[in-house]
N, C-alpha and C positions, 0 to 999 in steps of 0.2 A: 815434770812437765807432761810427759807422754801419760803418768797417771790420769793427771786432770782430765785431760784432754779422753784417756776411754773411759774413764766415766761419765762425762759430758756425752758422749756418743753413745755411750749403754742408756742411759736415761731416757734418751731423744729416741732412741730404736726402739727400746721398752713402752715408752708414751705413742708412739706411732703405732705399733704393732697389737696396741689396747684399742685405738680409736678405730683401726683397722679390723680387728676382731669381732666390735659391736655394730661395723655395718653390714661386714658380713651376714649378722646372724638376723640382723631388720630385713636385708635383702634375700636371706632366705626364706623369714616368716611372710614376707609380702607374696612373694612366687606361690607360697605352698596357700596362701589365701585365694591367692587367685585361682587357680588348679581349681581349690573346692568349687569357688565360683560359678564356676565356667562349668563344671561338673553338673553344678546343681539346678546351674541356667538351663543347660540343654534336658535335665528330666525335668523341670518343670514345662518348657517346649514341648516335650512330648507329651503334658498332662498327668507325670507322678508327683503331684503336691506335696504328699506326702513325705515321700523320700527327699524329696529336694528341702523339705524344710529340717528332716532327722538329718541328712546331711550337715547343712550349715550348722545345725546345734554340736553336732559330734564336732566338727572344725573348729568351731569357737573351745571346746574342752582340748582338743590336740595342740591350738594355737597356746592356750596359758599354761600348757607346761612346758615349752621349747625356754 
């Protein structure tokens, strides 16, 4: 019985602790999006076009290998 019973419990931790893993790691690519964002918002405010656009490109290659 008590076997059942932690394997039913290891399963349910294991299956939690994966769905909990993959939001983590959404919640951390959205922050590190935003960062750039916000980055590239304010040199483009200050008139670096430029930069602001080699940034968002560099971010889009940092973001697909996370």
């Amino acid at each position: 019985m008590t076997t059942l019973v932690w394997n039913t419990t290891c399963a349910l931790c294991e299956a939690v602790a994966h769905y909990i893993d993959i939001f983590l790691k959404k919640a951390n690519s959205f922050f590190i999006s935003a960062g750039y964002a916000r980055a590239a918002s304010q040199l483009a405010a200050r008139g670096h076009y430029k930069e602001a656009k080699q940034l968002m490109m560099y971010k889009d290659e940092e973001i697909s290998k996370l």
